[in-house]
C-alpha positions as CSV (number, residue, x, y, z in Angstrom):
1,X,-46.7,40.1,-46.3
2,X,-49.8,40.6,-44.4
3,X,-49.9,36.8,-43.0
4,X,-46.0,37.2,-42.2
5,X,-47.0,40.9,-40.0
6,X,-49.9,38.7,-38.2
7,X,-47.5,36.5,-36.7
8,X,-44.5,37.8,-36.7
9,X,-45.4,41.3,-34.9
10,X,-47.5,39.7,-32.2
11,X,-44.9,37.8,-31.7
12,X,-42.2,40.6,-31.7
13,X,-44.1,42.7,-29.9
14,X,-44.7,39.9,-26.8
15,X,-41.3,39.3,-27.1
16,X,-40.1,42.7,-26.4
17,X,-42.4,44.0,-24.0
18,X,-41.4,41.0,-22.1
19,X,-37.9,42.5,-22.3
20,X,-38.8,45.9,-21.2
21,X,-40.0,44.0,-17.8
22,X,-36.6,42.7,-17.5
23,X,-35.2,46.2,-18.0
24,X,-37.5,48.3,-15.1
25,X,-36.6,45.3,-13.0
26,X,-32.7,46.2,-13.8
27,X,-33.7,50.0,-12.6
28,X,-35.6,49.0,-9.6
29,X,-32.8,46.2,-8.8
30,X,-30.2,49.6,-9.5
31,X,-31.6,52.2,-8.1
32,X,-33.4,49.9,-5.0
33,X,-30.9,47.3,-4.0
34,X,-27.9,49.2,-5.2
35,X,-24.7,48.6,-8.0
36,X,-23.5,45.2,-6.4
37,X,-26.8,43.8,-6.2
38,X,-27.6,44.5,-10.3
39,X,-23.9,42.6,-10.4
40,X,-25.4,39.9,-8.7
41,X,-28.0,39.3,-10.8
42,X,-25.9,39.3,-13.5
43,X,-24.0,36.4,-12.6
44,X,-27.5,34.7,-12.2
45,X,-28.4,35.2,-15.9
46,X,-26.0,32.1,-17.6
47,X,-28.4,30.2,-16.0
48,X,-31.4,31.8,-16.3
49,X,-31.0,31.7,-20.3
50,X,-29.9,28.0,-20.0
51,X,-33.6,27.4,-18.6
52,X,-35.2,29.8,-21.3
53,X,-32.9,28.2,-24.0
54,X,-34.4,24.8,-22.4
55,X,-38.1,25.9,-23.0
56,X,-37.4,27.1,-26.3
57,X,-35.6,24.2,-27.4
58,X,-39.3,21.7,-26.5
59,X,-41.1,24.8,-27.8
60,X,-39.5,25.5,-31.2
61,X,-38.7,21.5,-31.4
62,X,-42.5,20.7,-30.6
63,X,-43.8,23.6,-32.8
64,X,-42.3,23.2,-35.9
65,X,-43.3,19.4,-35.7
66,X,-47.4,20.7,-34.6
67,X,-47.3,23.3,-37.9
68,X,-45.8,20.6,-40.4
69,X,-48.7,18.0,-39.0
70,X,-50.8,20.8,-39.6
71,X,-49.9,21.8,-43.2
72,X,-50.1,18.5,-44.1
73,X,-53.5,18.2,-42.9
74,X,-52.7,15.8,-39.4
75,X,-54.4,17.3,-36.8
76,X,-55.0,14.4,-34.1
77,X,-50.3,13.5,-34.6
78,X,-50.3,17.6,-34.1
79,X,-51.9,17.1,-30.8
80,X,-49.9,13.8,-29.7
81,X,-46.9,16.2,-30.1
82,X,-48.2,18.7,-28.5
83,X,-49.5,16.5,-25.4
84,X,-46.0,14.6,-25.4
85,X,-43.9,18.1,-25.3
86,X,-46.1,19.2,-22.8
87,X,-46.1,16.4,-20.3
88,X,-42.5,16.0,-20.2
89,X,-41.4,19.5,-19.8
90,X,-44.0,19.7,-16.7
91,X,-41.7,16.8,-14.9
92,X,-38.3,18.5,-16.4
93,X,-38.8,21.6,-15.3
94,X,-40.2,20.6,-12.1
95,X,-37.3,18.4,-11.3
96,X,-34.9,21.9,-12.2
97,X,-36.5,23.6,-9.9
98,X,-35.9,21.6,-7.1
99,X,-32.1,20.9,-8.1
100,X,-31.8,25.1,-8.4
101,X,-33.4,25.3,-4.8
102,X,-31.5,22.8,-3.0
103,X,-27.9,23.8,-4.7
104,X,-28.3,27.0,-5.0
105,X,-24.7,28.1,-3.1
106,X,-22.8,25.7,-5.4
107,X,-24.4,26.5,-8.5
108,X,-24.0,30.3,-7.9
109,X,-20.0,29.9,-6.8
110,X,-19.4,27.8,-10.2
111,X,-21.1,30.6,-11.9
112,X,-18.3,33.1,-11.4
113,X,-19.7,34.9,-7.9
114,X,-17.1,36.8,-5.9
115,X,-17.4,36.4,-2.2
116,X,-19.1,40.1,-2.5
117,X,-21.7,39.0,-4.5
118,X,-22.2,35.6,-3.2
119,X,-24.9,36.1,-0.9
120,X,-27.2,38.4,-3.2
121,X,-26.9,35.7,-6.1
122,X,-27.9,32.9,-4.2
123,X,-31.1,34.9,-2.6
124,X,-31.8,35.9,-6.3
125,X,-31.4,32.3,-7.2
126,X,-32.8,30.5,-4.9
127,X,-36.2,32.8,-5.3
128,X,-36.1,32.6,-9.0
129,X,-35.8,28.6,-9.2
130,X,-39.5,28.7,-7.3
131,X,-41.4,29.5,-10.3
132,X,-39.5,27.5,-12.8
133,X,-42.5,25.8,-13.7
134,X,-44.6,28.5,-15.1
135,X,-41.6,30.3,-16.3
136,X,-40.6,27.2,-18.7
137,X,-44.1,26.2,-19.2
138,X,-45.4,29.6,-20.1
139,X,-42.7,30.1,-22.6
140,X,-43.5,26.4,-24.3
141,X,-47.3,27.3,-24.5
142,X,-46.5,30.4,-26.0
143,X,-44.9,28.6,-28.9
144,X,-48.0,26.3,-29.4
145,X,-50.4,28.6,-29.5
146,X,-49.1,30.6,-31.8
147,X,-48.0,27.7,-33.9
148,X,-52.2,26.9,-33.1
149,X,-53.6,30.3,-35.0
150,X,-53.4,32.6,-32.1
151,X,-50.7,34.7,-32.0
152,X,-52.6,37.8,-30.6
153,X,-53.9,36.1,-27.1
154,X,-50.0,34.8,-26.7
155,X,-49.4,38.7,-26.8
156,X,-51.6,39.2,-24.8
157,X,-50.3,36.9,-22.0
158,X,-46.6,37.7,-22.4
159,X,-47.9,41.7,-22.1
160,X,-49.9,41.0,-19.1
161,X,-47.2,39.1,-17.3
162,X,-44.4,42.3,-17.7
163,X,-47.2,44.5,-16.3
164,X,-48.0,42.7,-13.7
165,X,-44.2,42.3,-13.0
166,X,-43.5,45.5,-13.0
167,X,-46.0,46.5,-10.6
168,X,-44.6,44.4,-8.4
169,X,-41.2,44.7,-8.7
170,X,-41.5,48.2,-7.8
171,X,-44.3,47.3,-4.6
172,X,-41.6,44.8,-3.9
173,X,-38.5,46.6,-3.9
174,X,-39.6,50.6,-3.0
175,X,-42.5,50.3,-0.7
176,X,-41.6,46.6,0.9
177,X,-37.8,46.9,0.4
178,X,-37.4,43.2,-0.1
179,X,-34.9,43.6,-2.3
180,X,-33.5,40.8,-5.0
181,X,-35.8,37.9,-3.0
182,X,-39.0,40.8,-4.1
183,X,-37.2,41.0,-7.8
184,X,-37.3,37.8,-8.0
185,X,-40.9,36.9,-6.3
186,X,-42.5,39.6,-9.0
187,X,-41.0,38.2,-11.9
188,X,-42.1,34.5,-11.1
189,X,-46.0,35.7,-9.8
190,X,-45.5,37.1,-13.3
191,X,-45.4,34.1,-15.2
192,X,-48.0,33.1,-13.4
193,X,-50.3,35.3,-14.8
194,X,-48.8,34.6,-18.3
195,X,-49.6,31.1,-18.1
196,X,-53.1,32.0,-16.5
197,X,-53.7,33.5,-19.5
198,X,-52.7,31.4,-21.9
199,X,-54.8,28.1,-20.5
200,X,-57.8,30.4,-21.7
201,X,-57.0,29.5,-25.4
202,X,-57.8,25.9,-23.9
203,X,-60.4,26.1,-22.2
204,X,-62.4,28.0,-24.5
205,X,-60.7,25.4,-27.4
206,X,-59.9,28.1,-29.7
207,X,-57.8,26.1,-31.6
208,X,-57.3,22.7,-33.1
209,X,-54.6,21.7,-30.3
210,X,-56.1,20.1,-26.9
211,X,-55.0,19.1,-23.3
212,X,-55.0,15.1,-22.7
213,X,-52.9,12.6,-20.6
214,X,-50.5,10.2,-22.8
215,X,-47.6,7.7,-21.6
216,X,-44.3,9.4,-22.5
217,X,-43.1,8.4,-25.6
218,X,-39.4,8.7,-25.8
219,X,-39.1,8.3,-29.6
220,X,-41.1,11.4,-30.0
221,X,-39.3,13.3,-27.6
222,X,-36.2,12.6,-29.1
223,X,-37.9,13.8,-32.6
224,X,-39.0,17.0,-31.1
225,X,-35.7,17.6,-29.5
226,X,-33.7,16.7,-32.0
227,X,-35.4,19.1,-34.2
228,X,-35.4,22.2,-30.8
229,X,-31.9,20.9,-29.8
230,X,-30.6,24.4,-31.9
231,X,-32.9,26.5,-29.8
232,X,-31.2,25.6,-26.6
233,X,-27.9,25.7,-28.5
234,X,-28.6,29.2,-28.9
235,X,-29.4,30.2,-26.0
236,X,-27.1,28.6,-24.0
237,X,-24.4,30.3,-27.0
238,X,-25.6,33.2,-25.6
239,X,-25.4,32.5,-22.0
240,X,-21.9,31.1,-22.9
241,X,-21.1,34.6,-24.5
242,X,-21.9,36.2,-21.0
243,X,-20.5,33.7,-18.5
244,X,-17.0,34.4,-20.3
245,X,-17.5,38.2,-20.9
246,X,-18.2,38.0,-17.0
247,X,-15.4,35.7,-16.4
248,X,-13.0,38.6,-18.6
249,X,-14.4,41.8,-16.9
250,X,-13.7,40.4,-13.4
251,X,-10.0,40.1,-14.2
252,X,-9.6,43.0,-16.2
253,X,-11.9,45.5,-14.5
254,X,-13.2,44.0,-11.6
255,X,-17.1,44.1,-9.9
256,X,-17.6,47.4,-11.4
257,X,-17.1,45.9,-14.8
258,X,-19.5,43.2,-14.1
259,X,-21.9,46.3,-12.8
260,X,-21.2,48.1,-16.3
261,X,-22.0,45.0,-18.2
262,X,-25.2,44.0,-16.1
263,X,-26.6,47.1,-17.8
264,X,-25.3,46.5,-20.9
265,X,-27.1,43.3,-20.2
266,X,-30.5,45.0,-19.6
267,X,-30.1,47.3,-22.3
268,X,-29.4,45.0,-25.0
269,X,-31.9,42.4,-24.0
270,X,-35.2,44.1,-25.7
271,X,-33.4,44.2,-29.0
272,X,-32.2,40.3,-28.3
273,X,-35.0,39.1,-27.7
274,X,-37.5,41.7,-30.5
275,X,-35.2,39.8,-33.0
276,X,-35.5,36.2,-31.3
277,X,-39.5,37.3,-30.9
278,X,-39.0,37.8,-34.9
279,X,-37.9,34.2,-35.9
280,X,-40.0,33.0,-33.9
281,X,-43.1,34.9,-35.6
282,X,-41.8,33.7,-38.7
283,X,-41.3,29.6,-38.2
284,X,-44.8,28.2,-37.9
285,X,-45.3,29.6,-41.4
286,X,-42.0,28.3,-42.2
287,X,-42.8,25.1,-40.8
288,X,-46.8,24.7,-42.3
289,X,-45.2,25.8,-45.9
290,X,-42.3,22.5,-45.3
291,X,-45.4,20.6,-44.1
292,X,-47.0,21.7,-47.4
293,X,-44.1,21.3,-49.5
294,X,-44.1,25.0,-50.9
295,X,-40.4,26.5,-50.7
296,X,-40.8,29.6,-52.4
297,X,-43.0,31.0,-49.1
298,X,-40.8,29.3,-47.0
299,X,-38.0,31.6,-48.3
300,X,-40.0,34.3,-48.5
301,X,-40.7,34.8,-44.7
302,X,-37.3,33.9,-44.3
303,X,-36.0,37.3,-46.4
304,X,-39.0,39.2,-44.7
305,X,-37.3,38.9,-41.2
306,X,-33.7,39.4,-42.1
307,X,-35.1,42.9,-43.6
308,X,-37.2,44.1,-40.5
309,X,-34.1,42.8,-38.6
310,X,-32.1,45.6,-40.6
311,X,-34.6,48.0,-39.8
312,X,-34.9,47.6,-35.9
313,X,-31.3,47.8,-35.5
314,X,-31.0,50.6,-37.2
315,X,-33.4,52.3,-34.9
316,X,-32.0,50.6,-31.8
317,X,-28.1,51.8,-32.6
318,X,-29.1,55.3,-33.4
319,X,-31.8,55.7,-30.0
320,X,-28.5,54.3,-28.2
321,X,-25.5,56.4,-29.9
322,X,-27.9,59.6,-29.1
323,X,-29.1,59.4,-25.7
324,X,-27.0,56.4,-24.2
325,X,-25.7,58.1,-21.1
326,X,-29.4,59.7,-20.1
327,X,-30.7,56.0,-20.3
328,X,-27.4,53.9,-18.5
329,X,-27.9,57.0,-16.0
330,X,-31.2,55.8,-14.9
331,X,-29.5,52.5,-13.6
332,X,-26.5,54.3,-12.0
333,X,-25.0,57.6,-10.7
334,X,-21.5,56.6,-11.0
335,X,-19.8,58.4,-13.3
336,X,-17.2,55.8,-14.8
337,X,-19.8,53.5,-15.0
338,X,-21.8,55.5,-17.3
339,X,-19.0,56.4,-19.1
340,X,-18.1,52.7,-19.3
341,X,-21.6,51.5,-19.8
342,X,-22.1,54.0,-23.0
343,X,-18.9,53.3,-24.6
344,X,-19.4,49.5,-24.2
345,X,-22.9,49.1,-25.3
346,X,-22.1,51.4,-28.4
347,X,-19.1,48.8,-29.6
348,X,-21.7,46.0,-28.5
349,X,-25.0,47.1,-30.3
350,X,-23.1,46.8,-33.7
351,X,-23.2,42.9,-33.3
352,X,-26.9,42.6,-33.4
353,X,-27.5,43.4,-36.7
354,X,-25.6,40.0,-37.4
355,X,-26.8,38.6,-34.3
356,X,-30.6,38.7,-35.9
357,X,-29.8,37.5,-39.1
358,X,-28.1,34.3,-37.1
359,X,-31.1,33.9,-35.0
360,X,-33.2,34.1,-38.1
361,X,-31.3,31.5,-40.1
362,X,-31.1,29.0,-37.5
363,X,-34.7,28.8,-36.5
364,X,-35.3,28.7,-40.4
365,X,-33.3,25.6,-40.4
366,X,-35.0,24.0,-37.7
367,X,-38.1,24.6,-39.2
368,X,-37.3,22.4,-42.3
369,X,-35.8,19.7,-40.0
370,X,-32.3,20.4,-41.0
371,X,-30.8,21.1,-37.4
372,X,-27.3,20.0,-38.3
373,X,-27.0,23.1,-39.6
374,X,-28.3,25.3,-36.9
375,X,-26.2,23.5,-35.0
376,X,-23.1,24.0,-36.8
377,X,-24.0,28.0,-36.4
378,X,-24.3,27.7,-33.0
379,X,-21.3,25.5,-32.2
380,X,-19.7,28.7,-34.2
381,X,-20.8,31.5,-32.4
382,X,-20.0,29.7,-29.0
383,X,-17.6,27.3,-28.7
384,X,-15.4,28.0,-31.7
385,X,-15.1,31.8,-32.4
386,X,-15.6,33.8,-29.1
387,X,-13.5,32.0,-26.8
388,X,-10.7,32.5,-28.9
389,X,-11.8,36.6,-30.2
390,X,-12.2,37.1,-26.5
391,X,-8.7,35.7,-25.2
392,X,-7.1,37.6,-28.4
393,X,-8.7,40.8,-28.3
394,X,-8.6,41.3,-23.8
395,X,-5.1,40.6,-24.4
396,X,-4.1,42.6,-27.1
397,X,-7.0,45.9,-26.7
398,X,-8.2,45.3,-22.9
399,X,-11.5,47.0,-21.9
400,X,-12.8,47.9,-25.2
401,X,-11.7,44.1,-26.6
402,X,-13.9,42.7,-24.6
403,X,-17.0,44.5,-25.7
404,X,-15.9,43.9,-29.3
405,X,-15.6,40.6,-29.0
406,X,-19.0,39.5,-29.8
407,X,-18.9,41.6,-32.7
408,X,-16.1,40.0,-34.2
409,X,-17.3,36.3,-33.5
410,X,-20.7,36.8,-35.2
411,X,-18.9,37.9,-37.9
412,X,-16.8,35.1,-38.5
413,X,-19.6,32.6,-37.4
414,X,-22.2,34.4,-40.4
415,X,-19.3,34.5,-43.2
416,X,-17.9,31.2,-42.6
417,X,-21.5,29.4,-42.7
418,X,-22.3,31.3,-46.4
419,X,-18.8,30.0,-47.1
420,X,-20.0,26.3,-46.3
421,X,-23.3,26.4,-47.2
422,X,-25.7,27.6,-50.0
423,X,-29.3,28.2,-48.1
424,X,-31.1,27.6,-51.7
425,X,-29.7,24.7,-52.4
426,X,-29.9,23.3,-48.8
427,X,-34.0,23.9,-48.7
428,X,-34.6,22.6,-52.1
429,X,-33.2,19.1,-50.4
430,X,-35.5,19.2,-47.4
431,X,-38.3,19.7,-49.5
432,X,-37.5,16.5,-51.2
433,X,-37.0,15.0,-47.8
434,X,-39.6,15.7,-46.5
């Protein structure tokens, strides 16, 4: 228990601080630029979740492969993953960038913008796609260090990149009125101070994992991505969930429904990513105790975060049922919104106590190399269940259908996988495997 709270509440904790960033810059963006401009950002954030889901997938991938190398006792193949991951998602990320800056009007039309919001999402865009380096990188060397014995400093960084954005944001937006191109400017000088951070766990070498060039090895990157591949899945499950929900609100409501679920959006995103921050806390000693062939830890940590999952959600639904409309109210004065907002995010927060048991159970399975599975939970939640629950219930409830939907999917997508698969059983034949 106590090795499982070392990791996994640093981890948490950085995790959902870096959310609460995201949520002051919704209020600044609100209260600042004004209703259309938080809409505008929120046809931005498919994307921006592709890219995190894209970090996440080299980080978890590269991660779970550093802590099995470690378990089993391989320190110098730990650090040829680590250098490979490292090296490739520097070129990857820069090469995004560039695409994002140069396309930015097409990119933001296919994204669902309305000629009202077209304008503010490609300045939010095209500003944002700057820092895409440290943004993916910072998230990637968050992983490793962690999975390198140093959970607290990766804290540390993640904290002391929301402060600094926050700052800004509001010297940005208030004080300078720049508006979404100072919204996005903070959150990328931001990451730069998260990665700034982080390096320091390098240079001091206070762990077992080290800088150093290698030639790109494309058998190993396929390993590590293979084994991340889920991560991104995820993520971009997610961002699929909101390009759609966008896609249905716009027909059925309009911009002001997009507006309402842009702070749904905000609101929901600490407790997304607390329970992401969880799994994550949990899968390097996942992965050491694969590495190690123990399974009995492995599943231990893996009930240990399905419980605190429980447990935050609880909290999170009740803080929201209570004194919803005071919080929505600090994004906007508009009555229907609020009223719109709170009923919405009510119906919504119901799914995340399903939501972080899926999280949990496909980073588990990545962590013991059996991504097929993870997969299979993704496809689920994405492709197969919500596009259908979201057609049905629009047309059949409306508004309220809509926020329901995910819900409903997450539902289908947990029951259906305990239908095909026994997690016991399945772990038992990695071990042997492995």
């Amino acid at each position: 228990m106590k090795k499982f709270l070392s990791y996994a509440i640093p981890s948490a904790l950085a995790m959902f601080i870096s959310s609460l960033y995201t949520v002051i810059d919704g209020i600044f963006v609100g209260q600042g630029v004004g209703d259309l401009a938080l809409a505008a950002v929120n046809v931005v954030i498919p994307l921006t979740i592709m890219l995190f889901g894209m970090a996440t997938m080299f980080a978890v991938g590269g991660g779970a492969l550093i802590s099995k190398n470690f378990g089993s006792g391989n320190i110098q193949n730990a650090n040829v993953m680590f250098r490979q991951v490292f090296k490739f998602l520097l070129i990857l990320s820069l090469f995004i960038s560039i695409i994002c800056f140069l396309f930015t009007g097409p990119i933001v039309k296919g994204l669902g913008a309305t000629p009202d919001l077209y304008e503010s999402a490609k300045i939010y865009l095209r500003f944002y796609s700057i820092f895409c380096i440290p943004n993916i990188i910072g998230i990637a060397l968050n992983s490793f260090i962690r999975n390198d014995g140093n959970p607290k400093l990766a804290m540390i960084a993640t904290i002391s990149g929301a402060i600094t954005n926050i700052v800004l944001d509001y010297l940005f937006i208030f004080p300078l009125q720049l508006g979404l191109f100072g919204a996005a400017l903070a959150t990328g000088l931001g990451q730069l101070v998260t990665v700034s951070i982080l390096l320091i766990h390098f240079i001091r070498r206070q762990g077992q994992l080290r800088f150093g060039n290698v030639k790109l090895d494309f058998k190993i990157i396929k390993e590590f991505s293979n084994i991340g591949f889920p991560s991104f899945f995820a993520e971009a499950a997610f961002s699929v969930i909101i390009y759609l929900t966008n896609l249905a609100l716009i027909t059925t409501v309009g911009e002001a429904g997009i507006t309402t679920y842009s702070i749904i959006n905000y609101l929901t995103t600490p407790i997304y990513l607390l329970l992401l921050g969880l799994a994550f806390g949990a899968q390097p000693l996942i992965s050491y105790h694969f590495g190690a062939k123990e399974q009995e830890p492995m599943m231990k940590y893996y009930r240990l975060t399905n419980l605190t999952n429980y447990l935050i959600n609880v909290v999170f639904i009740s803080i929201c049922l209570f004194f919803g409309r005071p919080i929505i109210s600090v994004f906007t004065q508009d009555p229907a919104i609020i009223d719109m907002a709170y009923i919405g995010l009510n119906i919504v927060n119901a799914a995340f106590i399903i939501v972080g048991v899926n999280l949990n159970t496909t980073i588990y399975y990545q962590a013991i190399e059996m991504t097929k599975y993870s997969n299979l939970l993704c496809a689920s939640r994405s492709i197969i269940f919500l596009p259908i629950v979201l057609f049905i219930l629009t047309t059949v409830v409306g508004l309220h259908g809509i926020w329901a939907a995910l819900f409903i999917s997450e539902l289908l997508t947990m029951l259906s996988f305990l239908i095909f698969t026994k997690m016991k059983t399945i772990t038992e034949r990695a071990i042997q495997w492995a």
